[in-house]
C-alpha positions in Angstrom: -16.1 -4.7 -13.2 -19.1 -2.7 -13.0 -21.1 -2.8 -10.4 -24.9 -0.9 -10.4 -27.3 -0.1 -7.4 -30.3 1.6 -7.8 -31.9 3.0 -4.8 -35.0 1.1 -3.3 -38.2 3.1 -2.9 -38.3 4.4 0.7 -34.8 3.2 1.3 -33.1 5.9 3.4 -29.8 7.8 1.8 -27.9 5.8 4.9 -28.9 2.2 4.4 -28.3 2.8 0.7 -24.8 4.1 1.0 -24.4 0.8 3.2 -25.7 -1.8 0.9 -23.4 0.1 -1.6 -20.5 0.3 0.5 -20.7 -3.4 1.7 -21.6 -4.5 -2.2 -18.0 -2.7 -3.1 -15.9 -4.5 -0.8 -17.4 -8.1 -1.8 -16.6 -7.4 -4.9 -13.0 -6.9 -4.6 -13.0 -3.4 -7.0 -11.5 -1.4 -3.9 -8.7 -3.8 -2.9 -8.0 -4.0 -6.8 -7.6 -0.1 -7.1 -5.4 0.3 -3.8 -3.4 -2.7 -5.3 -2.7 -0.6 -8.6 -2.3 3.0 -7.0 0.2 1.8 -4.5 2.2 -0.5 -7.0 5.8 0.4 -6.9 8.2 -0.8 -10.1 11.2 -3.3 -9.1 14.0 -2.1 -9.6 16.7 -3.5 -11.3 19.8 -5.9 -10.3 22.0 -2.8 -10.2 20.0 -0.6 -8.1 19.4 -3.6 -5.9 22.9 -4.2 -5.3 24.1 -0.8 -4.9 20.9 -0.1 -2.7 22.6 -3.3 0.1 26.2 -2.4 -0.2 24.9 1.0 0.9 22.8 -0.3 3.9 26.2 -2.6 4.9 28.5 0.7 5.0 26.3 2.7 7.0 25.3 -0.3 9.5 29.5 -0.5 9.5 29.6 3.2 10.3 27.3 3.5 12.8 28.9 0.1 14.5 32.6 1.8 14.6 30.4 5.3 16.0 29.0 3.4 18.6 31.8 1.5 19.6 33.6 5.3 20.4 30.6 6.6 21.6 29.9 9.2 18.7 26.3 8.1 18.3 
């Protein structure tokens, strides 16, 4: 989406930069850019998996820890 602004005659370098600035985020381009840049790739079943029975040892471990006063 392209979106084109030309500045006003005696339209100060502030009020243009606002009507810009408000003009981007009605028109969604920003949201859509921080949506791609900050995408992150799912991982697959395996990784998934391995990633909770990882979490569910270490919540064990620091259960048993606590329960001796370790941590």
């Amino acid at each position: 989406m392209l979106i084109q602004l030309k500045r006003k005659e005696g339209e100060s370098t502030g009020s243009f930069l606002y009507r810009f600035s408000t003009k981007i985020k009605q028109s969604g381009v920003l949201k859509e850019a921080k949506r791609r840049r900050f995408k992150t790739r799912d991982l697959n079943k395996r990784k998934r998996k391995l990633g909770a029975l990882y979490r569910l040892s270490k919540a064990q471990e620091m259960k048993e820890l606590k329960k001796y006063g370790r941590a």
